[in-house]
C-alpha positions as CSV (number, residue, x, y, z in Angstrom):
1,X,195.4,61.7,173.5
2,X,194.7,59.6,169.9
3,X,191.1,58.4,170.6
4,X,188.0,61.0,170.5
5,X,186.3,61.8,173.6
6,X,182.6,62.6,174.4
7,X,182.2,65.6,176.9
8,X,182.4,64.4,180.4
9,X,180.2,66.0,183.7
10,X,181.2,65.3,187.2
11,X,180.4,65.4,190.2
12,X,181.5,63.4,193.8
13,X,183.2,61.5,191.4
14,X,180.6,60.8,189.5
15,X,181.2,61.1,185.7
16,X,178.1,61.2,183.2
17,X,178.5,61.7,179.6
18,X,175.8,60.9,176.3
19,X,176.3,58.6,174.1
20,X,175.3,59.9,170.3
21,X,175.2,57.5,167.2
22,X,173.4,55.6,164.8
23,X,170.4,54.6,167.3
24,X,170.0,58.1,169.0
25,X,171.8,59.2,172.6
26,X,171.9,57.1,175.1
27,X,173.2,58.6,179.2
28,X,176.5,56.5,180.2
29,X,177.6,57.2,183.7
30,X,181.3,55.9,185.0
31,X,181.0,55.7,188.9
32,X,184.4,55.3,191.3
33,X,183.7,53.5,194.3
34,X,185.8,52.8,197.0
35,X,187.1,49.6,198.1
36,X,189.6,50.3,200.8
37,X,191.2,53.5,201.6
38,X,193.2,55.2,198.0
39,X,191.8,52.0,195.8
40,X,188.5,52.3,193.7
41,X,186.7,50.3,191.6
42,X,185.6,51.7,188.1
43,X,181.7,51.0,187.3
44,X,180.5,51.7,184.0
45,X,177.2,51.3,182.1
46,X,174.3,52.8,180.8
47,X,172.2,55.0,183.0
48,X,168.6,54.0,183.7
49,X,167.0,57.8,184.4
50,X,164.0,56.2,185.8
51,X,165.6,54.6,188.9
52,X,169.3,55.6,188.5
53,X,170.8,52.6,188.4
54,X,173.6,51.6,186.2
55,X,173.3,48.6,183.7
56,X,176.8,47.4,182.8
57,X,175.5,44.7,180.6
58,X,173.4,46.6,178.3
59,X,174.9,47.2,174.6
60,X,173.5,50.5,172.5
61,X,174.9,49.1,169.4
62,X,175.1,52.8,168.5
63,X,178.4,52.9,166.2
64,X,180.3,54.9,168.9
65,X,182.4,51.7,171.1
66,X,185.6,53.0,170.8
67,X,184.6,56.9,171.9
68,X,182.8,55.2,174.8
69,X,185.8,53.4,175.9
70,X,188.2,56.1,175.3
71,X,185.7,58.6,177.5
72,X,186.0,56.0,179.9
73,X,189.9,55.5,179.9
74,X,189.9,59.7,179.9
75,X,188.1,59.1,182.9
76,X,190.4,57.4,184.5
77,X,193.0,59.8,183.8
78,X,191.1,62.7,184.9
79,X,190.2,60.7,188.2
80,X,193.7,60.2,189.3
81,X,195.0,63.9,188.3
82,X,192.4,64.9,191.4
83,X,193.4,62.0,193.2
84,X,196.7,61.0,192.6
85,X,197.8,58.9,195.2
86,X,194.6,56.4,194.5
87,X,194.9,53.4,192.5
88,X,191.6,52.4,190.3
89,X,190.3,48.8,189.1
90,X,188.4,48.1,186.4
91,X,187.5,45.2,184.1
92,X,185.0,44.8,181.1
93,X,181.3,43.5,182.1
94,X,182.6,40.4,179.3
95,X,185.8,39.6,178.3
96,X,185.0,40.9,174.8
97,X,184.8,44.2,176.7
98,X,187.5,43.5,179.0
99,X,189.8,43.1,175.7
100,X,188.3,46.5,174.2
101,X,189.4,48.0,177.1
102,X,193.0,46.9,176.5
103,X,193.1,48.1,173.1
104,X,192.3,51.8,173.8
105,X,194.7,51.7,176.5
106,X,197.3,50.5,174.0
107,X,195.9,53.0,171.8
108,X,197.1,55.6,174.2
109,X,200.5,54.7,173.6
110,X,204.1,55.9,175.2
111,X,202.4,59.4,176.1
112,X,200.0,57.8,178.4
113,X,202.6,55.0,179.8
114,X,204.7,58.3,181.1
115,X,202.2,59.5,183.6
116,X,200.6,55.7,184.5
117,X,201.6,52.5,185.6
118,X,199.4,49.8,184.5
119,X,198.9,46.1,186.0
120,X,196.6,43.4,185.0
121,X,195.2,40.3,186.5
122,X,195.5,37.0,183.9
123,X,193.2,34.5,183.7
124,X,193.4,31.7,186.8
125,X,195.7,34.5,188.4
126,X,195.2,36.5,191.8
127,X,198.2,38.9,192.2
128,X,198.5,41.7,189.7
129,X,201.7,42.3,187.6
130,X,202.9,44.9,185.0
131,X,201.0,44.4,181.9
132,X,202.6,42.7,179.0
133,X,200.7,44.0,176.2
134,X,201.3,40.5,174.4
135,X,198.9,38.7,176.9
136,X,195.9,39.1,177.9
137,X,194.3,40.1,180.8
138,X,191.0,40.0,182.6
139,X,191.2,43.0,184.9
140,X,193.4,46.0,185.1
141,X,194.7,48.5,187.9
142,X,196.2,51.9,187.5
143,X,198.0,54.4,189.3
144,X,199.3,57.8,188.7
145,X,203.6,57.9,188.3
């Protein structure tokens, strides 16, 4: 793995990690919920510890963006090693985000492509296809090879 990750709990699938930079340490959570049987959707944020809700639209603005999204790719990965025959669905809470998102993945690189196949939805779209990592795309879906 190229990108630096931050130390990840877990539990029920359930993935809670802390966020440290510039502005102090912020909880992040990653939540997989289930759509349909074997497909997830990935929900990320910041975790309010008061009511335990996760706030997807906050920004921290702590120096630390691309950690936070690799931890949240690594995720991923270590979500579909314990479930490998599930597929999982995530997009940013912005398209700035959304884009981020696609740039760590391509950050990953062949190594990552070996084990995963990835698909994206373009814009005005509504049937996945393989990512072409010259467009751009608005949501993504993965699945362990």
């Amino acid at each position: 793995m190229k990108n630096e990750v931050y130390e990840l709990s877990n539990e029920n699938d359930i993935y809670l990690f802390f966020s440290i930079g510039k502005k102090g340490v912020f909880p992040k959570v990653i939540v997989y919920e289930p759509i349909i049987e074997n497909i997830y959707n990935l929900a990320f944020g910041d975790l309010d510890i008061l009511t335990g809700e996760i706030n997807d639209k906050s920004t921290s603005n702590n120096g630390d963006l691309s950690k936070i999204l690799a931890t949240v790719i690594h995720s991923i990965v270590l979500f579909l090693d314990k479930n490998p025959d599930s597929q999982v669905n995530f997009k940013g809470s912005t398209l700035v985000r959304t884009k981020l998102y696609q740039r760590i993945i391509v950050n990953y690189g062949d190594e990552f492509l070996k084990n995963y196949r990835i698909f994206g939805l373009e814009s005005g779209k509504d049937v996945f296809s393989e990512v072409d990592w010259t467009k751009n795309y608005t949501e993504f879906s993965i699945i362990k090879l």
